[in-house]
C-alpha positions in Angstrom: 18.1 10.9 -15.4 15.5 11.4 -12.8 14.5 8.8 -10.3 10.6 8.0 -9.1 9.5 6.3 -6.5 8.0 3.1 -7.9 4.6 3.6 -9.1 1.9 2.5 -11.7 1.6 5.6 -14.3 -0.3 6.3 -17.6 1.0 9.6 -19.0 4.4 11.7 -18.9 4.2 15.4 -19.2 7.4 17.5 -19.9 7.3 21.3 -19.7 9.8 23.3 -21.7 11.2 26.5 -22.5 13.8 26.9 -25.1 17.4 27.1 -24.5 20.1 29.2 -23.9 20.4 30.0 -27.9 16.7 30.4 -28.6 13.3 29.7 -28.0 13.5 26.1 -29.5 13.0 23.0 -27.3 15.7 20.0 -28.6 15.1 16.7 -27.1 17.0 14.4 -28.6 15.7 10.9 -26.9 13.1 10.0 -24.0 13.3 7.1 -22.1 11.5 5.8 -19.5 12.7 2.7 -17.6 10.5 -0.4 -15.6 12.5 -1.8 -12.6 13.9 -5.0 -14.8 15.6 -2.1 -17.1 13.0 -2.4 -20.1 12.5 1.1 -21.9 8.5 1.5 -22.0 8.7 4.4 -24.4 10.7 2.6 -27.0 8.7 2.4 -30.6 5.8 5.0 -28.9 4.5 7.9 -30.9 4.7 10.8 -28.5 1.3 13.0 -28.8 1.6 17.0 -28.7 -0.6 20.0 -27.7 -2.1 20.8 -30.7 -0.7 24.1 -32.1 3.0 23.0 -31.7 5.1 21.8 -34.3 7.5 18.9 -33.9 10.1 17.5 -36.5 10.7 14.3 -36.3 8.7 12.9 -33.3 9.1 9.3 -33.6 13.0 9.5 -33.1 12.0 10.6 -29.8 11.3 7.2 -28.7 13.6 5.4 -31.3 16.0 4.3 -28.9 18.9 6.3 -30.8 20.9 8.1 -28.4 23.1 9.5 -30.5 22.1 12.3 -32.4 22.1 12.8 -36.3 20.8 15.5 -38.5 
């Protein structure tokens, strides 16, 4: 988890590049927490650049930490 200072923002952009197995990005769960602890992704469809392929993309923001396939 990475803390920010406090401020008021609109959009999150995350920049990856594969893994250590192959060129495939595996995020299992984002969360992004308000100063009383409420998860403001939770329930949100994540948009993509269009081109890329994602499986799954509303467990992304599911609230499921725990991964199943």
């Amino acid at each position: 988890m990475q803390r920010v200072q406090t401020k008021q923002i609109r959009y999150l952009r995350f920049g990856l590049n594969g893994n250590n197995v192959n060129t495939y990005n595996h995020i299992c769960e984002i969360e992004v927490w308000d100063i009383n602890g409420n998860n403001l992704a939770r329930g949100i469809t994540p948009t993509r650049v269009s081109g890329q392929t994602w499986s799954n993309i509303t467990r992304i923001t599911d609230g499921n930490t725990v991964y199943i396939s």
